[in-house]
MIMARLO-547954 format. One line per field, with one value per residue: residue number from 1; residue in one letter; x, z, y of N, C-alpha, C, CB in turn. Coordinates in Angstrom, 2 decimals, m for minus. Atoms other than C-alpha are relative to their C-alpha. Glycine has a CB too. Example, Ala and Ser with C-alpha at 12.3 -4.5 7.8 and 13.67 -1.06 7.14 Angstrom:
% residues 2
i c(1, 2)
aa c(a, s)
nc1 c(0.89, m0.82)
nc3 c(0.00, m0.06)
nc2 c(m1.19, m1.19)
cac1 c(12.30, 13.67)
cac3 c(7.80, 7.14)
cac2 c(m4.50, m1.06)
cc1 c(0.90, m0.77)
cc3 c(0.00, 0.73)
cc2 c(1.20, 1.09)
cbc1 c(m0.99, 0.41)
cbc3 c(1.25, m1.42)
cbc2 c(0.03, 0.46)
% end
This chain:
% residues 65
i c(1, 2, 3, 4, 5, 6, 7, 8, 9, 10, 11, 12, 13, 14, 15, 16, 17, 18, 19, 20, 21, 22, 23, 24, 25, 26, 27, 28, 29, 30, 31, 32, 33, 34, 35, 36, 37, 38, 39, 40, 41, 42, 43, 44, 45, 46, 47, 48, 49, 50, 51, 52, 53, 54, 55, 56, 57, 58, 59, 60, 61, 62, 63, 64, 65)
aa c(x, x, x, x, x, x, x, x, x, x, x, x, x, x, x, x, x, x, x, x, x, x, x, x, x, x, x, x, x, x, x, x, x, x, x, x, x, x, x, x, x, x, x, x, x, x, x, x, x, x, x, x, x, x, x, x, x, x, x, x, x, x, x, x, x)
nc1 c(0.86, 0.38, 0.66, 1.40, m0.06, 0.38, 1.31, 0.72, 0.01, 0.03, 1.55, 0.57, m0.66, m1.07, 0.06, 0.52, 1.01, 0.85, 0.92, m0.38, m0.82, m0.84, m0.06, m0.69, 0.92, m0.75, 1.00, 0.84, m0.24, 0.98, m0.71, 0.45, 0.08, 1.70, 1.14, 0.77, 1.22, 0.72, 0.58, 0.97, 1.35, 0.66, m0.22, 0.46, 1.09, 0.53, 1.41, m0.15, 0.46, m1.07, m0.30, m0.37, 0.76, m0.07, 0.94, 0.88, m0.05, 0.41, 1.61, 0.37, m0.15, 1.26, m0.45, 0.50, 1.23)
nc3 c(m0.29, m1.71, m1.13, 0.29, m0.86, m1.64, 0.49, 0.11, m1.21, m0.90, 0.52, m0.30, m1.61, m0.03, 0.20, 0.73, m0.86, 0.20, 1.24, 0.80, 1.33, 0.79, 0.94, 1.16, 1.79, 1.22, 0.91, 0.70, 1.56, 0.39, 1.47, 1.46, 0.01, 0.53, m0.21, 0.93, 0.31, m0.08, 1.24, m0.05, m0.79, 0.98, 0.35, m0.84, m0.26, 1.58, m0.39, m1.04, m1.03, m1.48, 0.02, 1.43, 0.88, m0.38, m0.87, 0.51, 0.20, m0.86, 0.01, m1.40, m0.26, 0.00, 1.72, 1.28, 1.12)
nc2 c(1.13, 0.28, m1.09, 0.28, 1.67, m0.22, m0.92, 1.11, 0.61, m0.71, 0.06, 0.90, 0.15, 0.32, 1.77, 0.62, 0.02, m1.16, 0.12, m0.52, 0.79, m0.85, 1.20, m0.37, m0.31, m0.17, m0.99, 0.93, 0.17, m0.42, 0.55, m0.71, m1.27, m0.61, 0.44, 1.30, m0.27, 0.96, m0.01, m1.21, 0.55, 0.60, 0.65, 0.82, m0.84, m0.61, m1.02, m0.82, 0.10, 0.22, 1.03, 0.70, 1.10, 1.47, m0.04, m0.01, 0.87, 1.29, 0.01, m0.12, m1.44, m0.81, m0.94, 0.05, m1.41)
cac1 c(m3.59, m2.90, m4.28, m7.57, m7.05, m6.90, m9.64, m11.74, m10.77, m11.21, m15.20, m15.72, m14.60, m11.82, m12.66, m13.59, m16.61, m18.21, m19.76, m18.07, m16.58, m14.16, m13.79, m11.43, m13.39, m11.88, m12.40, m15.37, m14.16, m15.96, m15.89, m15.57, m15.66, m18.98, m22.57, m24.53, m28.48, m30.95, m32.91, m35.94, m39.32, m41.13, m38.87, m40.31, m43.18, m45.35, m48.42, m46.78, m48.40, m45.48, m45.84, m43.50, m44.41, m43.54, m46.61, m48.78, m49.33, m50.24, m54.22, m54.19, m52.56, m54.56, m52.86, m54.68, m57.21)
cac3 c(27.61, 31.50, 32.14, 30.66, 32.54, 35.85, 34.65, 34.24, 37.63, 39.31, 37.70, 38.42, 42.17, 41.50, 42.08, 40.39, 42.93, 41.44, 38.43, 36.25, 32.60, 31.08, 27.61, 24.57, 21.24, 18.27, 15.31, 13.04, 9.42, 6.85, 3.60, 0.17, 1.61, 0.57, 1.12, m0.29, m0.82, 0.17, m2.90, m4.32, m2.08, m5.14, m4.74, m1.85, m1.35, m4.85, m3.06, m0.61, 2.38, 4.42, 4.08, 1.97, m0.88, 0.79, 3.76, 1.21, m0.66, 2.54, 2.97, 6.58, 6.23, 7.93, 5.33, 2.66, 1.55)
cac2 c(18.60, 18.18, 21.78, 20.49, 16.97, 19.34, 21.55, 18.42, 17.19, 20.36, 20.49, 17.01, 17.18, 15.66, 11.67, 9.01, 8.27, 11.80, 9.76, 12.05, 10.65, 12.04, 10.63, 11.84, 13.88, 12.87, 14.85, 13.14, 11.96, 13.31, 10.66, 12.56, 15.66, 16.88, 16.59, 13.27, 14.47, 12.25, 10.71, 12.95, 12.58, 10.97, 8.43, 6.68, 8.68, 9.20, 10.62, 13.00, 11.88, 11.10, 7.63, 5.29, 3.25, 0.00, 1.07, 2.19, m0.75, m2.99, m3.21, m2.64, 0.95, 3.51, 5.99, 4.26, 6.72)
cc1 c(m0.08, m0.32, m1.17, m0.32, m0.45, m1.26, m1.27, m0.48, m0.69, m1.63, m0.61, m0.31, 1.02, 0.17, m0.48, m1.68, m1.10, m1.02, 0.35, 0.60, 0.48, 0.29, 0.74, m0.87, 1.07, m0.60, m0.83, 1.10, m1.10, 0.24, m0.70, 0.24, m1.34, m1.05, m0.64, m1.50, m1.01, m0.75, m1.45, m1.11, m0.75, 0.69, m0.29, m1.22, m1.05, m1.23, m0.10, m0.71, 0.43, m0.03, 0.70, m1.12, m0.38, m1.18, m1.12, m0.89, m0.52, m1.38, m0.37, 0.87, m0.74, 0.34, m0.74, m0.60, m0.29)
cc3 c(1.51, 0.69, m0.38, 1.09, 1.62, 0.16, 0.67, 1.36, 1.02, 0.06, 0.28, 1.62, 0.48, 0.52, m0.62, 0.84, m0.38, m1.15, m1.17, m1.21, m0.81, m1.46, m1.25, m1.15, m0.67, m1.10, m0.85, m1.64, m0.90, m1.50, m1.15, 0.39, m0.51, 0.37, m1.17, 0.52, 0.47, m1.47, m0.38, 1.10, m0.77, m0.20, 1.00, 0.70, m1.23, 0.81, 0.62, 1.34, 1.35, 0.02, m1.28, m0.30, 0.61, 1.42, m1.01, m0.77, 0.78, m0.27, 1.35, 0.70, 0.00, m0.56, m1.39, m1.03, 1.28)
cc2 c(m0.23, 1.32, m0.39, m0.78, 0.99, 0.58, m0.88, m0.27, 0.90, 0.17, m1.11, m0.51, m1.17, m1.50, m0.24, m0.76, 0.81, m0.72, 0.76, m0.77, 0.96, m0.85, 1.11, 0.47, m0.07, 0.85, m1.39, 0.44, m0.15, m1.14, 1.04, 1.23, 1.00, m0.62, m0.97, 0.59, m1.20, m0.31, 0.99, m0.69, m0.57, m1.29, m1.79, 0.28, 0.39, 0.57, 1.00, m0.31, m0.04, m1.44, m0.93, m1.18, m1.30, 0.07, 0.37, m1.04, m1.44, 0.66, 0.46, 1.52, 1.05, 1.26, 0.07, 0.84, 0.73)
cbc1 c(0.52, 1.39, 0.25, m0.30, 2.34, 1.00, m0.15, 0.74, 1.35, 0.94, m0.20, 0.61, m1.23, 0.58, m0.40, 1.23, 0.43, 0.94, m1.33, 0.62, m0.90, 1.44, m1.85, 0.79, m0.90, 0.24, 1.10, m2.14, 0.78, m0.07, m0.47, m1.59, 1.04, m0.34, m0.72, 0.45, 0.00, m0.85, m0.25, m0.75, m0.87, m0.08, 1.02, 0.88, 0.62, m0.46, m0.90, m0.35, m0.45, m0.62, m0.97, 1.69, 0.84, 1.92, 0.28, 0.29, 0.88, 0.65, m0.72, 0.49, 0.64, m0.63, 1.34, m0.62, m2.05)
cbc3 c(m0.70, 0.94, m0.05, m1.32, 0.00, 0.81, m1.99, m0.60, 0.37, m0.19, m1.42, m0.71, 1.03, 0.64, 0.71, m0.49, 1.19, m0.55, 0.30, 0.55, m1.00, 0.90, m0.41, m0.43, m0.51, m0.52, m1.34, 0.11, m0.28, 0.00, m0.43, m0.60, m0.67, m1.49, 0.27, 0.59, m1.44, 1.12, m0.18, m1.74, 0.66, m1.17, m0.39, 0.76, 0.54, m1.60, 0.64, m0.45, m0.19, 1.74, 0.43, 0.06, m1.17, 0.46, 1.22, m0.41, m0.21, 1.83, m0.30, 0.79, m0.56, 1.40, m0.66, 0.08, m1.03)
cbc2 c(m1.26, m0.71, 1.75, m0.68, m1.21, 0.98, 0.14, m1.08, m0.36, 1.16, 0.13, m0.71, m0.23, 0.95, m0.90, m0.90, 0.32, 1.49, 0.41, 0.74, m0.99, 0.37, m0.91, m1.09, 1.69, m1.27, 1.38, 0.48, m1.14, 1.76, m1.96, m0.17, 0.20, m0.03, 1.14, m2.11, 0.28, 0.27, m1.45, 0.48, 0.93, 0.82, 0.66, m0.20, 1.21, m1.34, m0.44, 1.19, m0.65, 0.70, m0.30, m0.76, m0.40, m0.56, 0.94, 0.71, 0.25, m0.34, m1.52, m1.61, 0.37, 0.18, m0.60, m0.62, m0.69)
% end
């Protein structure tokens, strides 16, 4: 860890003046362990257009027709 830290320093030019940030990666937590699917495209989309239901439906969507 402090040959990185010098690494860092030595790439950054070695002050804090450089604008440089050094900042810790944690690892990401994955919940479940597996992939969650988005729902089908028919399920917010019935016409395929690319626009959801809840825009289709207004009167003043230039989607309409």
């Amino acid at each position: 860890m402090k040959r990185i830290l010098l690494l860092l320093a030595a790439v950054c030019g070695a002050t804090a003046l450089t604008g440089c940030v050094i900042a810790p990666v944690e690892p990401v937590a994955v919940r479940g362990g597996y992939y969650h699917s988005p729902p089908p495209r028919a399920w917010r989309d019935n016409d395929g257009d690319g626009v959801p239901n809840r825009y289709d439906r207004r009167p003043n969507d230039p989607y309409r027709y």
